[in-house]
N, C-alpha and C positions, 0 to 999 in steps of 0.2 A: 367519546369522540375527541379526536386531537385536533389541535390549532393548525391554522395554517404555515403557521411557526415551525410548529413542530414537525409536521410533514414538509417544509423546507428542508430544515437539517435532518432528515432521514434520508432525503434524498440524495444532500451534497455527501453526506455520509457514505451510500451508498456507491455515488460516484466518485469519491475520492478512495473509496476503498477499492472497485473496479481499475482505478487507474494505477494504483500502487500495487496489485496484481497483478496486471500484466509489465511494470516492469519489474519488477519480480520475477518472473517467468521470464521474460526475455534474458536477464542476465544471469540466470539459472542457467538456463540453454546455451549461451555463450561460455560459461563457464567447463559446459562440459566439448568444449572445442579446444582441440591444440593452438597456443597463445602463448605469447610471451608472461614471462612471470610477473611485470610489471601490470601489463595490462589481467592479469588474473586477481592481484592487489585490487584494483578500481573496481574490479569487476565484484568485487567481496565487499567492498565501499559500499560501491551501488545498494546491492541487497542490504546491509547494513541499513542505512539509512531510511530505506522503504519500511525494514520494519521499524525503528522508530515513528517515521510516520504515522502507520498505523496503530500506533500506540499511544500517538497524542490524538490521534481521531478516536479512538475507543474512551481518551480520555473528555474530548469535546462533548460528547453522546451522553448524555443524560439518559436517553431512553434506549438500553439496547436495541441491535436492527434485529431482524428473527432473524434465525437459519435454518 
């Protein structure tokens, strides 16, 4: 049985990772729109960044979430 601890951060885990999906996705999407090259930069930024994100929340998680 887990703590409530730990079912906390399973949670924010899981909505931190929801949240960094969908921008993800959105600037995915955008990306495959006609755009200036400047704004195709940012938009590669974006994605960058999210998956770092995600990869210091993988690193926060002690207990992997399923999938």
């Amino acid at each position: 049985m887990s703590s409530g601890r730990e079912e906390s951060m399973a949670e924010l885990h899981h909505a931190l990772n929801n949240l960094l999906t969908k921008i993800m996705g959105a600037a995915d999407l955008a990306l495959h729109e006609p755009c200036e090259p400047a704004v195709g930069k940012e938009l590669e930024v974006i994605l960058g960044l999210a998956r770092e994100g995600g990869t210091l929340i993988e690193q926060l998680n002690p207990t992997p979430w399923p999938r």
